[in-house]
C-alpha positions in Angstrom: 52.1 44.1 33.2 52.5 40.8 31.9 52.2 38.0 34.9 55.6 36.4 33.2 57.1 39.5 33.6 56.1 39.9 37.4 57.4 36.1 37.6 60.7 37.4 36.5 60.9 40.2 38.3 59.9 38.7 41.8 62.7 36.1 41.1 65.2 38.6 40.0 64.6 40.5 43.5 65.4 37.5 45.5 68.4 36.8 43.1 69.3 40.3 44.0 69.1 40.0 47.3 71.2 36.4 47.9 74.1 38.6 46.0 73.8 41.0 48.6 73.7 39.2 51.7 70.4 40.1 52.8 69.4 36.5 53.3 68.9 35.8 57.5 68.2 39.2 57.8 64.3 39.9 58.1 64.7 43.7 58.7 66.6 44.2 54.4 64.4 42.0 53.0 61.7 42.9 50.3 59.7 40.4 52.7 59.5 42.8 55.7 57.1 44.8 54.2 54.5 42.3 54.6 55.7 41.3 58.2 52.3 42.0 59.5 49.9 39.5 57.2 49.8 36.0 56.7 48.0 36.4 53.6 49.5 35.5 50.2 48.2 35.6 46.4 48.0 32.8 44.1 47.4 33.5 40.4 47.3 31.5 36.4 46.2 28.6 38.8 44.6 25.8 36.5 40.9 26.0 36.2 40.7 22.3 37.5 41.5 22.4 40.7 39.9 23.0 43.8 40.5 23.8 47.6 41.6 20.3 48.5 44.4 20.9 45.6 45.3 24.1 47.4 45.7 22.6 50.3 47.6 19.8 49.2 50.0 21.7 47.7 50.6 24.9 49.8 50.8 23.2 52.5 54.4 22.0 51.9 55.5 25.3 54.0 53.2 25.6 56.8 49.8 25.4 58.6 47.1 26.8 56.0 44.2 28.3 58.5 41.9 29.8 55.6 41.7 29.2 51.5 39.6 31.8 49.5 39.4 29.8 46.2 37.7 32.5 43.5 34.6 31.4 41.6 32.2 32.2 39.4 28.8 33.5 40.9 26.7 32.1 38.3 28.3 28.6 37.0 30.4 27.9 40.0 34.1 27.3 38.3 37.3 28.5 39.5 38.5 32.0 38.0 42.2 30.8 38.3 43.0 32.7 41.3 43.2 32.3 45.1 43.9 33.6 48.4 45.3 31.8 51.0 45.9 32.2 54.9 48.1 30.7 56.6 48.7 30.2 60.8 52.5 32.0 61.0 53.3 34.3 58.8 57.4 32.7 58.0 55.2 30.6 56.0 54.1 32.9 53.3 57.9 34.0 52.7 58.6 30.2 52.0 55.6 30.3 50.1 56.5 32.9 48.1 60.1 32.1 47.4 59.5 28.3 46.4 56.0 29.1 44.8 56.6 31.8 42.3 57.1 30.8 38.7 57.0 26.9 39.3 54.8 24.9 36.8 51.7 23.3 38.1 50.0 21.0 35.9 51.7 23.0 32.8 51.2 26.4 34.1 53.7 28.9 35.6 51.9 30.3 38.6 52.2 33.3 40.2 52.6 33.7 44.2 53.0 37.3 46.1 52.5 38.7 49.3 49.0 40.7 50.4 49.4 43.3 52.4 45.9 44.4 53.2 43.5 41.4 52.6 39.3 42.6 52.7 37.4 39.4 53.5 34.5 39.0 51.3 31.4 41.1 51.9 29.0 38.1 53.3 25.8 38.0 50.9 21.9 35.7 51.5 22.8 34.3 47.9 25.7 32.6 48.7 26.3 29.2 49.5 26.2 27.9 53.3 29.1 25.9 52.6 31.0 28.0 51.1 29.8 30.7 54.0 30.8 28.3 56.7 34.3 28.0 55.3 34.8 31.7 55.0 33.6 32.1 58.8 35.4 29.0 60.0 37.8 28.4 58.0 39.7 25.3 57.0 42.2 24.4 59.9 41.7 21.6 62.0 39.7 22.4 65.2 41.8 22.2 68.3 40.2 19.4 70.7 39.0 21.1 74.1 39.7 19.1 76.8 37.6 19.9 80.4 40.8 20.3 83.0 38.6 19.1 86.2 37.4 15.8 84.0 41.4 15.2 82.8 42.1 15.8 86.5 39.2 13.3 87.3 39.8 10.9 85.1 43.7 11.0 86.0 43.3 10.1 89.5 40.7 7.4 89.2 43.2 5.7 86.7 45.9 6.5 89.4 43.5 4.8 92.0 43.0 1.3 89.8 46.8 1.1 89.4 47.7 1.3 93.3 44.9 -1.2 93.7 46.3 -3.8 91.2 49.9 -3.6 92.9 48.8 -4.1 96.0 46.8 -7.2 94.7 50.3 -8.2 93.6 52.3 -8.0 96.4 49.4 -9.9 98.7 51.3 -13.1 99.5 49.4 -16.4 98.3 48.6 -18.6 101.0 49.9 -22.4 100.5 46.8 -24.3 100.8 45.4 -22.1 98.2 47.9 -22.9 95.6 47.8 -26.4 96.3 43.8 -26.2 96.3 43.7 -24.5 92.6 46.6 -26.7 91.3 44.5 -30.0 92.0 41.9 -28.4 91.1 43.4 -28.0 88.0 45.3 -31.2 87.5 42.0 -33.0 87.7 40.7 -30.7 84.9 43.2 -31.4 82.6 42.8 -35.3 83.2 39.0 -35.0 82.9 39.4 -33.2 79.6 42.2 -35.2 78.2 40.1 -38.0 78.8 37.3 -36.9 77.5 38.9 -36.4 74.2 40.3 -39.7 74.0 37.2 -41.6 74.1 36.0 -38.8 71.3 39.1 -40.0 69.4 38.4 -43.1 69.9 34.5 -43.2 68.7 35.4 -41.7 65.7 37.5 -44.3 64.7 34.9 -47.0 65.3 32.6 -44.7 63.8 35.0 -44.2 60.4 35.4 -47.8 60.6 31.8 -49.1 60.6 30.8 -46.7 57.9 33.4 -47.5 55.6 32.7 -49.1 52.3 33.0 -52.8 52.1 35.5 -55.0 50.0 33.8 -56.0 46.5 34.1 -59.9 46.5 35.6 -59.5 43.2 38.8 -58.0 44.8 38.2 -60.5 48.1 39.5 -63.7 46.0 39.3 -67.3 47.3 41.1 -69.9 49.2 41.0 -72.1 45.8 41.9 -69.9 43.6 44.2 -71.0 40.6 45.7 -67.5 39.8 46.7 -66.7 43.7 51.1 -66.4 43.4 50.8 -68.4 46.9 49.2 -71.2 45.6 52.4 -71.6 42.7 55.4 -72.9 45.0 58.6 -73.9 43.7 61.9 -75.2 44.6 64.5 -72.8 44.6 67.2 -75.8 43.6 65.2 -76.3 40.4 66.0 -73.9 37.6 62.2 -72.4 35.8 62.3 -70.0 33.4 60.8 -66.9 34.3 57.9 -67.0 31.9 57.0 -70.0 33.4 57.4 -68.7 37.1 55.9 -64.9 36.3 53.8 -65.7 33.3 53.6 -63.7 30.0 52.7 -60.2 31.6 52.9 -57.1 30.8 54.9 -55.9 34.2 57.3 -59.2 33.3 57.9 -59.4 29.7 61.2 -61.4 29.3 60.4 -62.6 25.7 61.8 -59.4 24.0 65.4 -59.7 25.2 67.1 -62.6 26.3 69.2 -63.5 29.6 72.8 -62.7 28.9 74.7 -65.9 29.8 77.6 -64.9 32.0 81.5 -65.1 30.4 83.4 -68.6 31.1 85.6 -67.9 34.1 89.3 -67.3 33.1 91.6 -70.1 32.6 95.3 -68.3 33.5 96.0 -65.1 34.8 95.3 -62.6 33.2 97.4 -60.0 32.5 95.7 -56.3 33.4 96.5 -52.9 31.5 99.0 -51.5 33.6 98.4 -47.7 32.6 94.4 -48.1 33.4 94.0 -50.9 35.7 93.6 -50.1 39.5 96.2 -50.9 41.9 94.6 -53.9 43.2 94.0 -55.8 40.0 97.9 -54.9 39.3 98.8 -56.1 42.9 96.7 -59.3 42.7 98.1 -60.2 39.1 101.8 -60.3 40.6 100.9 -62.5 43.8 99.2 -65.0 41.2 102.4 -64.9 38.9 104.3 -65.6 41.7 102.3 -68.2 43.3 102.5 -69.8 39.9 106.1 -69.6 39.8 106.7 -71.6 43.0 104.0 -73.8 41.9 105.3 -74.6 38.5 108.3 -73.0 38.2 110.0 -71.2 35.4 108.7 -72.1 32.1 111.4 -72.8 29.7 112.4 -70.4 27.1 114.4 -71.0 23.8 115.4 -67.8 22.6 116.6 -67.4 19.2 120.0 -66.8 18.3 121.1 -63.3 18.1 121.2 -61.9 14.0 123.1 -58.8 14.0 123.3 -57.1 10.8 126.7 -57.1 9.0 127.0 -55.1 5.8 128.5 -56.8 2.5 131.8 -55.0 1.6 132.5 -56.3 5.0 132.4 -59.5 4.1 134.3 -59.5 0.9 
């Protein structure tokens, strides 16, 4: 029969038997049939992987105690085909179920039950390796642990912890405390000390082994070009070519001083919609200090004209 077909079958069965209910129920189940081995077939496996791949991947659903991965006698490779073990036996029904017909690495594989599993007959040709694995198996090895040296062990640990808390509760005597915290004290003083006069030797050190000033950048008491040596009077007006000299971090030849406005000669009247309220304020108290000052200016209007039209007239 085709190995598609048993896919589809398998999975039809299981289909057939959520329908009915049977599901919870080990004793109805296709499954019981195979209650008493944990064994479980794995077929159209990929070519390229091996009994860690197994492992990784079965293992999803339980414990795996033993993987018999078939090869090749002669070249070694994988035939596409295994048999696995695992440590309960729930776990090949999970197996099963989740395993049949899913694609791994672009292959549908088919997973089934063994109900009679013959380990394989043990030959002086084959590899120790691979006859240590089919004696031992894969699982982990459960760590033995010697009860009397636990038991040992446990109450010398038990021993060292009584013996630390009574340490703690032994009350400190006072001239002890004191003795240790001068002792201390005059530790701490002796070290910070110490440092300091480190610190301190450095930085004669640094300074005695620093590089001297060039006399070109030392200058002289009589030099022309010292700015200390150029003193003027601040009442005097100089020009600041002369005062700076024609540099270039002071180059006032390109653009000129701008000579301040000549101050106002009457009050002048602000903008009203863009002036602030201060200028405003301060133009009113000059109008009217200049009204008691001065007084009203006289005005001669001009007589009124009012227009009149001709047939009026006539």
């Amino acid at each position: 029969m085709n190995r598609l077909t048993k896919i589809h079958q398998q999975n039809d069965l299981n289909v057939r038997e959520l329908k009915q209910g049977y599901t919870g129920d080990g004793s109805k189940s296709w499954h019981q049939q195979y209650a008493k081995s944990a064994w479980i077939y794995a077929g159209s496996l990929p070519f390229d992987l091996n009994e860690g791949d197994l492992l990784k991947v079965f293992s999803q659903y339980g414990e795996i105690v033993n993987i018999n991965l078939m090869r090749d006698r002669t070249t070694g490779k994988s035939r596409g085909f295994a048999y696995i073990c695992y440590a309960d036996q729930r776990s090949t029904i999970l197996a099963v179920d989740n395993f049949n017909g899913i694609n791994l690495v672009g292959r549908p594989i088919h997973v089934d039950h063994v109900e009679e599993y013959r380990l394989p007959k043990y030959k002086e040709d084959v590899d120790p390796e691979v006859l240590r694995l089919w004696e031992e198996g894969c699982a982990p090895k459960p760590i033995r642990i010697d009860e009397d040296e636990a038991e040992r062990e446990a109450r010398e640990q038990e021993k060292r912890r009584l013996a630390a808390l009574k340490k703690l509760e032994k009350p400190l005597k006072l001239d002890e405390i004191d003795a240790d915290l001068k002792k201390a004290r005059k530790e701490r003083k002796k070290r910070e000390k110490a440092e300091k006069k480190h610190a301190k030797f450095q930085r004669k050190l640094a300074k005695r082994l620093r590089d001297k000033t060039p006399d070109s950048e030392r200058g002289a008491p009589d030099d022309e070009g010292r700015w200390d040596a150029r003193k003027k009077k601040l009442d005097e007006r100089v020009d600041d070519v002369d005062f700076y000299g024609n540099t270039e971090h002071f180059n006032f030849t390109s653009k000129k001083r701008k000579e301040l406005p000549p101050a106002p000669t009457h009050n002048i009247r602000p903008d009203f919609d863009k002036a602030d309220w201060r200028d405003i304020e301060l133009f009113k108290t000059m109008r009217e200090f200049e009204r008691q000052e001065k007084g009203d200016k006289p005005v001669t209007w001009k007589e009124e004209e009012h227009y009149v039209p001709k047939r009026i007239n006539h």
